[in-house]
C-alpha positions in Angstrom: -8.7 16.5 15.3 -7.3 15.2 12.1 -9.4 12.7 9.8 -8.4 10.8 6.8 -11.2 10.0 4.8 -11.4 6.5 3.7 -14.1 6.3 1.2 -16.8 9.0 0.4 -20.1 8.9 -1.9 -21.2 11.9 -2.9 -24.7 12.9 -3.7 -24.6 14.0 -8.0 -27.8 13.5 -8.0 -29.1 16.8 -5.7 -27.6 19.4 -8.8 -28.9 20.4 -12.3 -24.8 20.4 -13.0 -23.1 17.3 -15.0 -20.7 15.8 -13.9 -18.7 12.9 -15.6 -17.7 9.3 -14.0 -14.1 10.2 -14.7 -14.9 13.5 -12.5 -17.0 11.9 -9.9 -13.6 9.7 -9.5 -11.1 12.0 -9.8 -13.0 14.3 -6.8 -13.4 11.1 -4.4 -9.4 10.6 -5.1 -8.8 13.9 -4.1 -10.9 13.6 -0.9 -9.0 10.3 0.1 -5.8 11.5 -1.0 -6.2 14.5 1.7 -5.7 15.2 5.7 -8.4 16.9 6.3 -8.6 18.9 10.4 -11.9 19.4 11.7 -13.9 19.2 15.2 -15.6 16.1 14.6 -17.6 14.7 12.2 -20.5 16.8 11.2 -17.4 19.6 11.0 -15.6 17.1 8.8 -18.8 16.7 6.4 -19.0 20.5 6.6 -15.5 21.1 5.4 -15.9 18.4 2.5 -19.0 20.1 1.3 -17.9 23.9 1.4 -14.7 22.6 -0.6 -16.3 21.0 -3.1 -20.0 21.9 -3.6 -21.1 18.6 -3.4 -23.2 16.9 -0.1 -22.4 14.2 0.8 -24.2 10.6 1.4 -21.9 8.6 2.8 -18.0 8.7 4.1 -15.9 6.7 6.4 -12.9 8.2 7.8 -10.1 7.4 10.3 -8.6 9.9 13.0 -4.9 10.2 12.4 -2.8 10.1 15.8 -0.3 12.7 16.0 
């Protein structure tokens, strides 16, 4: 299936990394700005996470109709 995430909150708080607002923003961006293809949702969360490093805490997404 494909998704397009619609907003996504990351969870910063679960490293010992820093990481900026301007960051934080510029990564959800990037998230919303891609098609991301994935099973279903918990493979959708999966894919976020492994390309970023980040969990995640909250996301809304729309399936995209071919």
């Amino acid at each position: 299936m494909i998704y397009q995430v619609t907003n996504i909150r990351f969870d910063f708080t679960d490293s010992e990394e820093e990481i900026s607002i301007e960051e934080q923003t510029d990564l959800n961006d990037e998230v919303i700005n891609t098609i991301w293809e994935a099973d279903d949702e918990e493979d959708l969360v999966e894919e976020i996470t492994c390309a970023y490093g980040w969990c995640i805490s909250a996301i809304d997404y729309r399936h995209v109709l071919s």
